[in-house]
C-alpha positions as CSV (number, residue, x, y, z in Angstrom):
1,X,-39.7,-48.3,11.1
2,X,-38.5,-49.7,7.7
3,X,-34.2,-50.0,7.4
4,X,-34.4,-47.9,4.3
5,X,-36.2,-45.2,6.2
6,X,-34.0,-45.3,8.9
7,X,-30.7,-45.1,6.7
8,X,-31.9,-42.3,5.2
9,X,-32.6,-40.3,8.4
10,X,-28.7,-41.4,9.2
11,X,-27.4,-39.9,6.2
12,X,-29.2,-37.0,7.1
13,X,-28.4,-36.1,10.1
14,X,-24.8,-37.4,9.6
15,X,-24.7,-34.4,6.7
16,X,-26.5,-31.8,9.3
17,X,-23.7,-32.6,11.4
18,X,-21.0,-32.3,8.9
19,X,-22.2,-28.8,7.6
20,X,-22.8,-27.5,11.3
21,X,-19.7,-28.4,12.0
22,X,-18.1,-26.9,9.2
23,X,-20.3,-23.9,9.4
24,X,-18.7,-23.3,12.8
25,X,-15.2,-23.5,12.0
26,X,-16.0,-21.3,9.1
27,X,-17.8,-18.6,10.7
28,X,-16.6,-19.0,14.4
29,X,-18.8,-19.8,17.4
30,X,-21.5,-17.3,16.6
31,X,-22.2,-19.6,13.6
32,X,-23.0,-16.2,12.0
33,X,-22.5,-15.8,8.3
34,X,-20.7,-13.1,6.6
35,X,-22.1,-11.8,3.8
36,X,-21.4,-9.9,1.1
37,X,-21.9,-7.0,2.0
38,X,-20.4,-7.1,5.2
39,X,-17.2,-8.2,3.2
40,X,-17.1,-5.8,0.6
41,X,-17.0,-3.5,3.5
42,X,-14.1,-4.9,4.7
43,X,-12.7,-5.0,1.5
44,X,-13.7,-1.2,1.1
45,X,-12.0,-0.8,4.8
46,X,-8.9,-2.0,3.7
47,X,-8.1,-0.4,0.5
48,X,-9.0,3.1,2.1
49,X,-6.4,2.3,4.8
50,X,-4.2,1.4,2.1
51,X,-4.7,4.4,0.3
52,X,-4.1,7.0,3.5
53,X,-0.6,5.4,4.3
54,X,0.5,5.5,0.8
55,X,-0.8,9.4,0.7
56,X,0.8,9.7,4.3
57,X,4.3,8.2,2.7
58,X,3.9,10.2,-0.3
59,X,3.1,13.5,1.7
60,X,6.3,13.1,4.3
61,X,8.5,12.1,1.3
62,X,7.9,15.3,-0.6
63,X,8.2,17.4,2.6
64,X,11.6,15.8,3.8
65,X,12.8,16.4,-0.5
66,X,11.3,20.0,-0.4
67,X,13.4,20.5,3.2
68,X,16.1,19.4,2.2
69,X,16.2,21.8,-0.9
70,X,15.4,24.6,0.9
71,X,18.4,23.8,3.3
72,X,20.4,23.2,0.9
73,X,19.9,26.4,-0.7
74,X,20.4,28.4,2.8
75,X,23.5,26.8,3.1
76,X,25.0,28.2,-0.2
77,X,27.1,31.4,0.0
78,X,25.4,34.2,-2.3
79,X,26.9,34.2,-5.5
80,X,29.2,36.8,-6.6
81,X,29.3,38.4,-9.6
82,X,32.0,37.4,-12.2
83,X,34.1,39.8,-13.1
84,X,35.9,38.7,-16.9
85,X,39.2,37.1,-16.5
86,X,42.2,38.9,-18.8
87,X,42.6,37.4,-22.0
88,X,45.7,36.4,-23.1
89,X,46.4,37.7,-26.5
90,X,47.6,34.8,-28.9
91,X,50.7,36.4,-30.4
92,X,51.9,35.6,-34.3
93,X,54.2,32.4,-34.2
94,X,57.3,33.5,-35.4
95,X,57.4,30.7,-38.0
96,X,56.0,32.2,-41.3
């Protein structure tokens, strides 16, 4: 075995080990990649959860608003009709 030959296979493995390595404490102990569509997935996942708690925030806000209206207006007495108040008639100043 020539030392050139053997160097070689050193750097080698020595960059096998390096990516293994790094593979693993990338993608866990599985050593199983994600790919893209498994994170676009995800991705999808998340914005869809995102979307149903802003709709679910949304939705209770207008309900408490539109119960609160509707109690408000319960709470009000009916409202009478009013009747004209007397006007007072402006009389000549006697200052002419």
């Amino acid at each position: 075995m020539s030392s050139s030959n053997y160097g070689t296979q050193v750097i080698e493995s020595v960059a096998v080990r390096r990516r293994r390595l790094r593979e693993a404490w990338l993608f866990g102990a599985e050593r199983r990649k994600s790919t893209l569509k498994e994170q676009t997935g995800k991705v999808f996942a998340s914005v869809m959860i995102g979307v149903v708690a802003c709709a679910g925030c949304a939705g209770v806000s207008y309900f408490r608003s539109s119960s609160a209206k509707e109690h408000q207006n319960n709470q009000q007495p009916p409202a009478s009709p009013v009747s004209p108040s007397p006007q007072r008639q402006v009389s000549p100043s006697p200052h002419k």
